[in-house]
C-alpha positions in Angstrom: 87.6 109.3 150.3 91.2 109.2 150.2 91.4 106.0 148.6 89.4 107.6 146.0 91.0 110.8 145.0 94.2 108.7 144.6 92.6 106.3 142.3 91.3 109.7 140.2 94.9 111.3 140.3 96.4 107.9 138.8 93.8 107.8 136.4 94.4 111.0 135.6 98.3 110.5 134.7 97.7 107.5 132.9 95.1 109.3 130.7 98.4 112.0 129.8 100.8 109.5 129.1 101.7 109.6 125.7 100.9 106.4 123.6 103.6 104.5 121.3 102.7 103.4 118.4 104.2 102.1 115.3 104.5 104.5 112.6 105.2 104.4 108.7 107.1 106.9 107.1 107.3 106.7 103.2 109.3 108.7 101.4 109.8 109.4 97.1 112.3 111.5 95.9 112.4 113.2 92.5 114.0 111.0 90.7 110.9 108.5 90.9 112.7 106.3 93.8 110.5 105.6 97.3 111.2 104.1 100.4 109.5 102.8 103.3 110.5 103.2 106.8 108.6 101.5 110.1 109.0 103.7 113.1 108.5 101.3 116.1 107.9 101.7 119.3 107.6 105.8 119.6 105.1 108.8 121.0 103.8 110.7 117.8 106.4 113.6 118.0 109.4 111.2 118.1 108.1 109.4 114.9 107.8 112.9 113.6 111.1 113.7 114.5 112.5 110.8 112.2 110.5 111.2 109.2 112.0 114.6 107.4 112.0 115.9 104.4 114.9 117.3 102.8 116.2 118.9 99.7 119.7 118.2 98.9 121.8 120.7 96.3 124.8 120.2 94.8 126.8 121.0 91.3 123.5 122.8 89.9 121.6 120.1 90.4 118.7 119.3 93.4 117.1 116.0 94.4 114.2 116.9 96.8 112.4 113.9 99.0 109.5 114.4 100.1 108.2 112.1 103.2 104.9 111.6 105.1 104.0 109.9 108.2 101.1 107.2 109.0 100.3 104.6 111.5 
């Protein structure tokens, strides 16, 4: 019985543990320019983490790049 509830508690923690995965982040920016970026290696909220979009302002004028995530 023992031997069996510690075989559950380890399936258990395996079945939390976050996967990594590779992940794709493309980006395009306003100006008509895209890029591609391969996250490897990384739980979902890590990949996440590195694939931001941004707006940058300066001297009246804004550039805006816009970025999604995929596997």
């Amino acid at each position: 019985m023992k031997k069996l509830s510690i075989i559950g508690i380890a399936f258990l923690a395996v079945s939390f543990a976050s996967c990594k995965k590779d992940y794709t982040c493309t980006c395009t920016d306003t100006n008509g320019g895209s890029s591609v970026t391969k996250i490897i290696g990384v739980n979902k909220k890590t990949a996440k983490a590195n694939c931001v979009s941004t707006t940058i302002s300066a001297y009246g004028y804004a550039q805006t790049k816009t970025c999604t995530l995929s596997k």
